[in-house]
C-alpha positions in Angstrom: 180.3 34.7 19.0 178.0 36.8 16.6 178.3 35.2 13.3 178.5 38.8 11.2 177.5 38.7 7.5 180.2 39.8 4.8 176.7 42.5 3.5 173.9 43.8 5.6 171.3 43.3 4.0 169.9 46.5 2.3 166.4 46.8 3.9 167.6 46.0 7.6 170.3 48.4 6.9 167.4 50.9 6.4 165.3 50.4 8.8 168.6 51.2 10.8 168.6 54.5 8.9 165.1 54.9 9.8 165.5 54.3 13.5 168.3 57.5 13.0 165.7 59.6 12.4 163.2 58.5 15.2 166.1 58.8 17.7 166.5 63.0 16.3 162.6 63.3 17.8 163.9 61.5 20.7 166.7 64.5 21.2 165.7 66.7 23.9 168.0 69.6 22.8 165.3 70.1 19.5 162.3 72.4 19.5 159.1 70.1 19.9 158.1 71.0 16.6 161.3 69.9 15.3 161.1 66.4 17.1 157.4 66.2 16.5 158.8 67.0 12.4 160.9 63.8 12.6 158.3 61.7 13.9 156.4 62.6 10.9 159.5 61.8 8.8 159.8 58.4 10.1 156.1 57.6 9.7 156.3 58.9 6.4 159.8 56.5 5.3 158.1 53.6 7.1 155.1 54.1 4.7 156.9 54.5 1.4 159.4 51.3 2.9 156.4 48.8 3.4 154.6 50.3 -0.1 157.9 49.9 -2.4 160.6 47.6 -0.5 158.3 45.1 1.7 156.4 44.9 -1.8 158.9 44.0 -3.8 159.6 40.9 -1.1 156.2 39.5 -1.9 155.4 40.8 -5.6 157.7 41.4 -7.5 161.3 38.9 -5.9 164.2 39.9 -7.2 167.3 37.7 -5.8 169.8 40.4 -6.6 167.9 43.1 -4.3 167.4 40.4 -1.0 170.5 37.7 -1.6 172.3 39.7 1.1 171.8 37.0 4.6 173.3 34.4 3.6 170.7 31.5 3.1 168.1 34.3 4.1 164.6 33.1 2.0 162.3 36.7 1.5 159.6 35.2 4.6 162.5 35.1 6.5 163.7 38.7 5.8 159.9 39.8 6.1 159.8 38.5 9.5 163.1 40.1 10.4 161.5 43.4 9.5 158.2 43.4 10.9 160.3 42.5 14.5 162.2 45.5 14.0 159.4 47.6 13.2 157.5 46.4 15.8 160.1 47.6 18.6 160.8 50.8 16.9 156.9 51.7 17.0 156.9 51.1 21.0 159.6 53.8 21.1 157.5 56.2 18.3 154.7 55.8 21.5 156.8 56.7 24.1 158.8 59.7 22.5 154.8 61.2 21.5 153.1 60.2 24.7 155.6 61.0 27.3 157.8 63.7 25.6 156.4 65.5 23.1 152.8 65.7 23.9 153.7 66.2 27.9 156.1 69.0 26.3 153.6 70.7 24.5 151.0 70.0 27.6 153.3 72.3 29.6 153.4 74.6 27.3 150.2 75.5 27.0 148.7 72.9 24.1 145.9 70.6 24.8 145.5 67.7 21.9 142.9 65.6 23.4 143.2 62.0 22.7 140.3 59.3 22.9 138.1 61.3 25.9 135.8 64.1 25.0 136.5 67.3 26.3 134.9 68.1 29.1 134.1 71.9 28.8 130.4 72.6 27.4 131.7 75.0 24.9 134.2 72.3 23.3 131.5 70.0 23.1 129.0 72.0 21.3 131.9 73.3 18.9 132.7 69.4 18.1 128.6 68.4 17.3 128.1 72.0 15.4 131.3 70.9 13.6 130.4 67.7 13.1 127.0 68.0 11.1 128.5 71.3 9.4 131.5 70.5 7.7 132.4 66.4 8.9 129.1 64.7 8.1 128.7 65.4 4.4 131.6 62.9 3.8 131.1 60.3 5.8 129.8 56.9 4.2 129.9 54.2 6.8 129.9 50.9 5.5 128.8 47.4 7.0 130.8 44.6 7.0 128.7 41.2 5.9 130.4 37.7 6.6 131.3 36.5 3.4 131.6 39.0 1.5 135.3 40.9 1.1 135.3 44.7 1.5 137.9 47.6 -0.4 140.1 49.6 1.5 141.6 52.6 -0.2 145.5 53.1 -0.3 146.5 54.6 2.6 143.2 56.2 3.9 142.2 56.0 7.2 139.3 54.4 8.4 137.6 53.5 11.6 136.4 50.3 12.5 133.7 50.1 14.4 131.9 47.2 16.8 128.2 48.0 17.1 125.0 45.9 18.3 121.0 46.6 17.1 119.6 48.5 19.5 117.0 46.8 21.4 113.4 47.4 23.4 114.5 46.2 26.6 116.6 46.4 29.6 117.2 43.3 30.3 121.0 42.7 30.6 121.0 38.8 29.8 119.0 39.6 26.7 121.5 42.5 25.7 124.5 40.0 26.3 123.2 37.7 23.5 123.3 40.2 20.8 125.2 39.3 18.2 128.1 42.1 17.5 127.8 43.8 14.2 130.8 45.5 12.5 131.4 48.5 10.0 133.8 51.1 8.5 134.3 54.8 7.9 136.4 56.5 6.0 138.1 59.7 7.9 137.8 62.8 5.1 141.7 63.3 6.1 141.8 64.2 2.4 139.2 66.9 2.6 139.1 68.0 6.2 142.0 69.2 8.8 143.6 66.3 10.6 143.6 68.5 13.8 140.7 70.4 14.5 141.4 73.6 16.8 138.9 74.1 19.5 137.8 77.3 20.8 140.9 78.8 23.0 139.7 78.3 26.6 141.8 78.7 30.1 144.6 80.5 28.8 145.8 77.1 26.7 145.2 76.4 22.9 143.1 73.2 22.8 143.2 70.5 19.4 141.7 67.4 18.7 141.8 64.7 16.2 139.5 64.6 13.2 139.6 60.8 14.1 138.3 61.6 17.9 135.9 64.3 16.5 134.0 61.4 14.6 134.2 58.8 17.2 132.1 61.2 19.6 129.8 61.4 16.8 129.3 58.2 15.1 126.0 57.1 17.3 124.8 59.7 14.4 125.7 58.0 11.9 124.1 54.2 13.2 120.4 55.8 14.7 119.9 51.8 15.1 122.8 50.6 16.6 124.5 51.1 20.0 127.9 51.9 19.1 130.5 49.7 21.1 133.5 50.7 20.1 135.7 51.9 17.2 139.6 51.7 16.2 141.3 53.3 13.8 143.3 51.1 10.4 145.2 51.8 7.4 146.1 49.6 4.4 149.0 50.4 1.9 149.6 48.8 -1.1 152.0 47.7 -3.4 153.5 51.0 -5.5 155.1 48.9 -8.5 153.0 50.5 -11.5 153.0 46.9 -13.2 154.7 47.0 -16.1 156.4 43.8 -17.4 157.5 45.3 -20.6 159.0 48.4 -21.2 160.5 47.8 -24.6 156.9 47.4 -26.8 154.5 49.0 -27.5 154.5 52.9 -25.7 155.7 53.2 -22.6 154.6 56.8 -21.9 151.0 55.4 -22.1 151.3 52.6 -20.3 152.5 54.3 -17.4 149.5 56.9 -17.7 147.3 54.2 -17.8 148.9 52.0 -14.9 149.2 55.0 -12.1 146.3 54.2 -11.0 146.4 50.6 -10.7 148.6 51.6 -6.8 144.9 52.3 -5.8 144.1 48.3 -5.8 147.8 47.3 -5.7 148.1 43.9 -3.1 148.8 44.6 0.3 151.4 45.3 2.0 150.8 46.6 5.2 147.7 46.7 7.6 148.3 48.6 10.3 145.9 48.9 13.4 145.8 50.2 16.7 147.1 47.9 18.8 144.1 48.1 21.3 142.2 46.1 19.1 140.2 42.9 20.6 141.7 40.1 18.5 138.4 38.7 17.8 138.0 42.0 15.6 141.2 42.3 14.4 140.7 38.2 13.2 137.1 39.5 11.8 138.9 42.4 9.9 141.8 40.4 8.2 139.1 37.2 6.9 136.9 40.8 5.5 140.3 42.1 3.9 141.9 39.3 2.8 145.0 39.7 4.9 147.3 37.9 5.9 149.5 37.3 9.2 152.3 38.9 7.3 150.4 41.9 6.4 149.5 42.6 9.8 151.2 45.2 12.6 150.1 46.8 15.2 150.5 50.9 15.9 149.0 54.0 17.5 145.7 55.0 18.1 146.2 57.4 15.8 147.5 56.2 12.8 149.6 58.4 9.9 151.9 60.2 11.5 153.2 62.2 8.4 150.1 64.3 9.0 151.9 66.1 12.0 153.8 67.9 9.0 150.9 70.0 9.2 150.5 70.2 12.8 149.2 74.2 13.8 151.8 75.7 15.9 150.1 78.7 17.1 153.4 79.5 18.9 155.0 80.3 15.8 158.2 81.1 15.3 158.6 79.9 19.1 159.0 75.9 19.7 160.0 75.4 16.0 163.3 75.5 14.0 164.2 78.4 12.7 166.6 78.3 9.8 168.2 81.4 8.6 167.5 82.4 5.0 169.6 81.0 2.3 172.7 83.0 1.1 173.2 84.8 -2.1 176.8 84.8 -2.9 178.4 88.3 -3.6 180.3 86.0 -6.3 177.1 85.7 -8.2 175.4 88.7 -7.1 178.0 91.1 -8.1 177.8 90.0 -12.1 174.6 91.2 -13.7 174.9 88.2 -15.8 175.4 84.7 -14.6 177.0 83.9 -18.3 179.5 86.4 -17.0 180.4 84.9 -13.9 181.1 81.8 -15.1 182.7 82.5 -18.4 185.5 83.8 -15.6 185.4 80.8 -13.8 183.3 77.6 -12.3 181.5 78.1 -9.8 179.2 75.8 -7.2 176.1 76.7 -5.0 175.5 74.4 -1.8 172.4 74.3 -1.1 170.1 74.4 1.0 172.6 77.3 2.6 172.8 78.8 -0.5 170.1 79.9 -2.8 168.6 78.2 -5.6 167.4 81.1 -7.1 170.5 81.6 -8.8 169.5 78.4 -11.0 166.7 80.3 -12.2 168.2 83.2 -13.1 170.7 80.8 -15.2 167.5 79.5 -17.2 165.8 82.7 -17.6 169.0 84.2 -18.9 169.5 81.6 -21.2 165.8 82.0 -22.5 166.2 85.7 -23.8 170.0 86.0 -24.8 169.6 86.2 -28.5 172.8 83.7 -29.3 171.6 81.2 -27.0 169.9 78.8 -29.6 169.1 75.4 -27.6 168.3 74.1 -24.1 168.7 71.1 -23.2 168.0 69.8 -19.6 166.9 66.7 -17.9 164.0 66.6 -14.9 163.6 63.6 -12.8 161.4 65.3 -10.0 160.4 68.6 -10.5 158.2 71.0 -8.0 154.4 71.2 -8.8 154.1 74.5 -10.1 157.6 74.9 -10.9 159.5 77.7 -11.6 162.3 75.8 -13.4 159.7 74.2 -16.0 157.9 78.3 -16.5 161.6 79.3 -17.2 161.5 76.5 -20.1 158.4 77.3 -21.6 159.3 81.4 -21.8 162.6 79.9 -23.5 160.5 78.4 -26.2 158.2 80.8 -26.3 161.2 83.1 -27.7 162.1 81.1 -30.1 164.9 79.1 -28.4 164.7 75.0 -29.2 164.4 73.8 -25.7 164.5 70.0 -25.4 163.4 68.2 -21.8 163.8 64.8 -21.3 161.4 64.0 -18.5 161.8 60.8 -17.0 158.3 59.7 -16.2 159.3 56.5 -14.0 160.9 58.7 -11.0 158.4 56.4 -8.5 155.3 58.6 -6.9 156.4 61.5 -8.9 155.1 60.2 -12.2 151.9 62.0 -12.4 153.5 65.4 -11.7 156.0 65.2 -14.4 153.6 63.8 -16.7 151.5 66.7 -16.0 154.5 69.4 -16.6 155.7 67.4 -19.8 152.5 68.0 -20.9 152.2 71.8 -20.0 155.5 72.0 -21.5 154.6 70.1 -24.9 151.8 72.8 -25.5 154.4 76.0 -25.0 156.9 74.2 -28.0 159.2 72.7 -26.1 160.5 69.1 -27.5 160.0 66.4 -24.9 161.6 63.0 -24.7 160.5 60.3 -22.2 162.1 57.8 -20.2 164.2 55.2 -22.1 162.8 51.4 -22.0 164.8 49.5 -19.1 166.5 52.7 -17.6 165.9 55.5 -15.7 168.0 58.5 -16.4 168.6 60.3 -12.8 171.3 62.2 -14.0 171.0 66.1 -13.4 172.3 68.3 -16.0 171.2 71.6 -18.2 173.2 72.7 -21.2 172.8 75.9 -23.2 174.5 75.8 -26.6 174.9 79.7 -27.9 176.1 80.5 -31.7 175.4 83.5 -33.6 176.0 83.4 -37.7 176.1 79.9 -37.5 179.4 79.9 -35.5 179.4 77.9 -32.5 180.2 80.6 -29.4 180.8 79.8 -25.7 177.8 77.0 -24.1 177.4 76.9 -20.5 176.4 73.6 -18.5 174.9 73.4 -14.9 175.2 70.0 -12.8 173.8 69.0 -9.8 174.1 66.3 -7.5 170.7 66.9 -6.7 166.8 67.3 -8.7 165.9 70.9 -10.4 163.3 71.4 -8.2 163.1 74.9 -5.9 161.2 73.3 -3.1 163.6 70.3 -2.3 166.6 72.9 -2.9 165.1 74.4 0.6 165.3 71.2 2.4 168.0 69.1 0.9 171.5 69.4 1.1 172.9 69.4 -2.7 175.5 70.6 -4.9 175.1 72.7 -8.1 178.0 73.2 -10.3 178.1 75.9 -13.5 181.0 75.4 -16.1 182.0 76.8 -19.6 184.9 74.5 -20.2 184.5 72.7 -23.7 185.4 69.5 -22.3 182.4 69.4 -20.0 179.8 70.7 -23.2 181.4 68.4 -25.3 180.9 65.3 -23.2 176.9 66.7 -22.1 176.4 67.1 -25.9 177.0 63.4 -26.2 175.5 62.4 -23.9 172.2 64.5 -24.7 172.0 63.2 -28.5 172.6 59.6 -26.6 169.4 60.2 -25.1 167.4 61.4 -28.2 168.8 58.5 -30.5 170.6 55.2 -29.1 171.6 54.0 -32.7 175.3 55.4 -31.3 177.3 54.7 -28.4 178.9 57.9 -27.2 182.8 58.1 -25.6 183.1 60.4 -23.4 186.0 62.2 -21.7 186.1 64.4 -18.8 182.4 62.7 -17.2 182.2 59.0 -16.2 178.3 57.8 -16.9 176.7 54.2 -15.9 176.4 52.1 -18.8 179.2 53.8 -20.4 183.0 54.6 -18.7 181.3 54.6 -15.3 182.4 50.9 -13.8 186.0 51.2 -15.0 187.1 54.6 -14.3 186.3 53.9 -10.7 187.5 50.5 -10.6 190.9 52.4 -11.8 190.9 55.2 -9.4 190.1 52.7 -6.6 192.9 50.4 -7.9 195.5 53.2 -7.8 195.0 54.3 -3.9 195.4 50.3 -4.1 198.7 50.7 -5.3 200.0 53.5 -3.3 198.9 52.2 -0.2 200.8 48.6 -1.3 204.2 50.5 -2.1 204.1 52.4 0.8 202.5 55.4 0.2 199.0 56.5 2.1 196.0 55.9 -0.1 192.7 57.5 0.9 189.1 57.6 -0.3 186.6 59.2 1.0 182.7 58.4 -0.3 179.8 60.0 0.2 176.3 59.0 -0.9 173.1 58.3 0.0 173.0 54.5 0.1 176.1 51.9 -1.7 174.6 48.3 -1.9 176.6 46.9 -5.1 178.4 43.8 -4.4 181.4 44.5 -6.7 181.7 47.8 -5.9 181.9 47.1 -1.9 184.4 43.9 -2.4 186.2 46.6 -4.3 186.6 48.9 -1.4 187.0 45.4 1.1 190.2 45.0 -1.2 191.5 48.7 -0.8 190.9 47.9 3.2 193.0 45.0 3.1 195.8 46.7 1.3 196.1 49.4 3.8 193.6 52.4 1.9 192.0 54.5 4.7 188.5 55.1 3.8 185.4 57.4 5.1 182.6 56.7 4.3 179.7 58.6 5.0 176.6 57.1 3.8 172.8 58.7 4.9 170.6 55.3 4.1 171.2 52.2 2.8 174.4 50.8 3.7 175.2 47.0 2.9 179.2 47.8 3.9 180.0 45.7 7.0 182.9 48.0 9.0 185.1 46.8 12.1 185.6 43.1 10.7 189.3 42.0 9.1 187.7 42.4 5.9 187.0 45.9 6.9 189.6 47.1 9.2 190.3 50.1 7.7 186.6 51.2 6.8 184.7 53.7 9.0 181.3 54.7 8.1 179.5 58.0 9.4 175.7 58.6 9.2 174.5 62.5 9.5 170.9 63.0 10.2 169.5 66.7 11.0 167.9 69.2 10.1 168.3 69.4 6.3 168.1 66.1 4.5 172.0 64.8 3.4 171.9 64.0 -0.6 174.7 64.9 -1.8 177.1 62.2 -3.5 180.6 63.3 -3.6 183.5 60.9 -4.0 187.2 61.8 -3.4 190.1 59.9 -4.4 193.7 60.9 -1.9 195.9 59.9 -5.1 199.0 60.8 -3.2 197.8 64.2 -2.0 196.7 65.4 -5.7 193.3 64.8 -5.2 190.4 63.3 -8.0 187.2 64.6 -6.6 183.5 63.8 -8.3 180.5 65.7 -7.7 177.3 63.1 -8.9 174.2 61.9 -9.1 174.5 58.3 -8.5 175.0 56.1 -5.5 176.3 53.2 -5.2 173.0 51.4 -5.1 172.3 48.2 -7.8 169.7 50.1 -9.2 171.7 53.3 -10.1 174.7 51.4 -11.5 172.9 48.9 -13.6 169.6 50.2 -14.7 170.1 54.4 -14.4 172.0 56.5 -16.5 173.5 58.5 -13.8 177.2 60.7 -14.7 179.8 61.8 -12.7 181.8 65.1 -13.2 185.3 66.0 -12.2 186.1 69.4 -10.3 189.0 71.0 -11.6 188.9 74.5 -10.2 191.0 74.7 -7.0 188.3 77.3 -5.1 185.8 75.1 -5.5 188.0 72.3 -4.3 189.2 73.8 -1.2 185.3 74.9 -0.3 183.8 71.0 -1.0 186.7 69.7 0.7 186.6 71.9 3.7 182.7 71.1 3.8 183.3 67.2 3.7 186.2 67.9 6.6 183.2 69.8 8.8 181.4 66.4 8.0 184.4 63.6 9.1 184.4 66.0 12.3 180.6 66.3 13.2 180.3 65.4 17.0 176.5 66.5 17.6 174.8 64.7 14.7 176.9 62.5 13.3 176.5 58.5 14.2 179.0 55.6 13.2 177.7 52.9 12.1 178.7 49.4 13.9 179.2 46.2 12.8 175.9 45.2 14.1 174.3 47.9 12.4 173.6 50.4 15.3 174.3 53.9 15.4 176.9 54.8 17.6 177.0 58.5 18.9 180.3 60.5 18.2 181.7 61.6 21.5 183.2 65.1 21.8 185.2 64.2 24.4 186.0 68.2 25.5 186.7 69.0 22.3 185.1 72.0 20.3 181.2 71.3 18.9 180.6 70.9 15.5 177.5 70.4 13.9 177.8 70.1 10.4 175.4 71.6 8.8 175.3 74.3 10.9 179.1 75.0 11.1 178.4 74.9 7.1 176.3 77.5 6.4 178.0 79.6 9.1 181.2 78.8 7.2 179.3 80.0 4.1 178.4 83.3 5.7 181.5 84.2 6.7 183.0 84.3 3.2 180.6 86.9 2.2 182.0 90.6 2.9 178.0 92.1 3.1 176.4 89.7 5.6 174.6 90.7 7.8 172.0 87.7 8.4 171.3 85.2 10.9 174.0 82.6 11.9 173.3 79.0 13.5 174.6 79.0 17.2 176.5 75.3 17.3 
């Protein structure tokens, strides 16, 4: 019998996440570019897991953040890991070899891979190339026993086998050369990954960057006969380093320690696995590696480069989303003050358009009663629109005030850089607080006009202000005018620009405030019904729940009869389908549009307490974020997130449960109709609006 752990442990329970996305390129049904997407996706997770999570294991142990197998020591977990990793990789091969690159082969694409091609005019494009554009970056370096060499965060590099040429043909004499070895680092950063050959026999032909210097690097060693070459990457530990956040100022210190995850430790050296050991043994003494450190991969290594693969098929072999909505709602008020002085309202997004957010800010920064702006950014886009709308408020004279939370991790140098832009236009920014982050996504407008305090608006999210994500992620965004909200934000707000108060709030729930208790109440009361006969229901949804007290919490509400739905994206440390559990079903949706929107849902008897948020049930959010939580009231809005949640309990196409062993079990229709969430969302979406006339998704 299986013994089955009361927790999964966070990091296996994401690598099962992970292993969700590799299975979406493994779906036939997809466009190529669409599978070949995911593949990139799950290259890209895997990078950020061993740079942040794998670190943390070896730098930086926390026992709260691994304690999850019981009696489990962090080598232990490490090893557990690197085997799952390893067989996921062998499946990343086949799905690229024998599906997507045979698929794109029929269709008429040629991406050669480790032979040179054979046509004349290929091979004088690649040498005329070569010295033209490749050459002019390339630095090779020899490795010398004894001495350790630097590899860059996550650049690619060849390593190369070479011998000195000598005068002679005798073959015994060649034999007893000793082997010399070097490195090169691939200009990914300056050059194309995938270099487009001349068209030729009615096919579009490509080739790696890394194949298009192999063929060349006898050019780079005049002296040498080149034996062979294989490509490596090392990552390195993200943590920025700082041990103390409450002396001295932190703003600088991050500034100063960014670029300290250049030399970081490592924490993953991946290789192709066609290495010889002998020069894979050779590389980790130069490196410094250890066995730990160590996997094996592709040939060609960084994966998250096909983002950018060239589909000169365009818009054919590629998904195709239709463009987002603009509610009539909205649209039909020349003022978005105006629509939601008449009521709350809520954009979906991505189905929905952001743009509407905008107009929000840009209103706000020329209405002549609208005195201050106050909003939080924890990532915002490069170049973004939401931070110009900011500055043009101050630059009318409105006190705009950004808190900027310059610890969101690998997006610390971009908001630093548009804290700084807005600093010069006037606008009052506050950075992070020592020990937290604040995650929490919220704007407020405060209007008065004779000194007499007239209606504030407020705009939450469950998701970042940032116009690019808003296209790929799928978030809520609610607008309010109620007094109860603005009172509560105002709070919160002067919480953040002076901590000599404790604010009480009382229509939001916020972490280190009313956060813990409110739910522990709301939980406690489907609890209750479900123990005097009554059905009590909760339904969460989030992006990861980890928290111990939280999850025995729910294990309680199972035992006492509370039906709950959970449907959880990543992390997920919930064990379902055990006594403990009985009544907990958990749902993963992975497709096209990334799932991050936390929403939690409380039956209470059929009079339903719903939550839009920012937070998940993760350790991190609950005990070192500030991250709120805000009621919806307003019974359109209710009906429309509820409806949207129901599309999600019934997804049949992409939806997975998740198994008490961690595995994600496919949702079988059974005959019954097909629904595809996300789809049947935005085509659930369109249908409400009386003009439109755009595309629909076909489920």
């Amino acid at each position: 019998m299986v013994n089955v752990p009361k927790y999964f442990n966070r990091d296996i329970s994401w690598l099962s996440f992970n292993y969700r996305v590799l299975e979406e390129a493994d779906d036939k049904r997809l466009p190529l570019y669409e599978r070949l997407k995911f593949l990139a996706i799950y290259s890209s997770n895997l990078d950020e897991f061993y740079k942040v999570r794998v670190a943390e294991y070896k730098y930086n142990f926390d026992p709260e953040e691994v304690d999850e197998i019981q009696g489990a020591s962090p080598v232990k977990v490490l090893k557990q890991i690197n085997t799952i990793v390893d067989k996921q990789l062998i499946d990343f091969s086949r799905i690229f070899h024998n599906e997507i690159l045979a698929g794109l082969y029929e269709e008429g694409l040629m991406l050669y891979q480790g032979f040179e091609p054979p046509a004349k005019v290929h091979q004088t494009f690649i040498r005329d190339y070569f010295y033209r554009e490749v050459i002019p970056y390339l630095q090779p370096v020899l490795l010398t026993r004894g001495t350790r060499s630097f590899l860059r965060d996550n650049r690619l590099y060849l390593a190369i086998k070479l011998f000195r040429k000598k005068n002679t043909d005798d073959p015994e004499r060649l034999k007893k050369r000793r082997p010399r070895y070097a490195i090169v680092k691939l200009p990914t950063n300056d050059l194309p990954r995938f270099i487009r050959l001349p068209d030729l026999g009615g096919q579009y032909h490509f080739l790696f960057l890394d194949d298009l210097v192999r063929f060349n690097l006898q050019e780079l060693f005049p002296g040498y006969d080149v034996d062979s070459s294989y490509c490596i990457k090392l990552l390195r530990d993200a943590d920025l380093g700082i041990q103390d956040e409450f002396s001295g100022n932190l703003v600088e210190k991050i500034r100063r320690n960014i670029g300290l995850r250049k030399v970081g430790e490592p924490t993953l050296f991946t290789y192709d696995r066609a290495i010889p050991s002998e020069f894979l043994q050779i590389l980790k003494e130069t490196f410094g590696l250890y066995k730990e450190d160590m996997l094996a991969g592709e040939r060609y290594l960084s994966f998250q480069d096909f983002f950018s693969f060239p589909n000169p098929f365009s818009p054919r072999l590629q998904m195709n989303h239709p463009s987002p909505i603009q509610p009539a709602a909205l649209r039909k008020y020349g003022s978005m003050f105006s629509a939601i002085k008449i009521k709350d309202r809520v954009l979906h997004y991505p189905y929905q358009s952001f743009d509407f957010v905008l107009k929000f800010l840009n209103e706000a920064s020329l209405d002549p009663k609208v005195e201050e702006i106050k909003v939080t950014q924890y990532r915002v886009a490069s170049n973004s629109a939401v931070v110009n709308a900011l500055i043009n408020a101050a630059r009318n004279g409105k006190r705009v005030t950004v808190f900027v939370e310059v610890k969101a991790r690998f997006d610390e140098e971009n908001n630093l850089q548009m804290a700084r832009l807005m600093e010069k236009a006037g606008v009052r920014i506050i950075y992070s607080l020592p020990g937290l982050k604040v995650h929490a996504k919220m704007a407020l407008v405060i209007r008065r006009a004779g000194g007499v305090r007239k209606r504030s608006y407020a705009y939450l999210s469950t998701g970042n202000f940032n116009e690019k994500t808003a296209r790929l992620y799928a978030d809520h965004g609610f607008f309010t005018c109620k007094d109860e909200y603005i009172y509560d934000l105002e709070r919160l707000f002067n919480y953040l620009e002076d901590q000599s108060e404790l604010p009480v709030f009382n229509k939001i729930l916020v972490t280190q405030f009313n956060f813990k208790q409110d739910l522990m109440r709301y939980i406690d009361r489907e609890i209750e019904l479900a123990q005097n006969g009554g059905e009590g229901y909760i339904l969460l949804k989030m992006n990861g729940i980890q928290n111990k007290t939280f999850i025995n919490k729910l294990y309680e509400a199972s035992d006492a009869g509370v039906k709950i739905d959970l449907i959880v994206r990543g992390i997920c440390s919930v064990v379902p389908d055990q006594p403990f559990s009985k009544n907990i079903r958990i749902r993963r949706i992975v497709d096209s549009y990334l799932e991050h929107a936390r929403i939690w849902v409380f039956g209470n008897s059929g009079n339903k307490k719903v939550y839009m948020t920012s937070a998940d049930w993760m350790n991190r959010n609950i005990n070192r974020r500030i991250e709120i939580a805000f009621p919806v009231d307003d019974e359109e809005i209710l009906e429309e997130l509820l409806d949207i949640l129901n599309l999600q309990l019934r997804d049949n196409v992409k939806a997975r449960y998740i198994d008490h062993q961690l595995n994600n079990i496919k949702v079988e229709h059974d005959g019954y109709e097909r629904i595809r969430s996300q789809w049947s969302t935005f085509n659930m979406l369109a249908a409400k609006e009386p003009d439109y006339n755009g595309d629909l998704f076909e489920v």
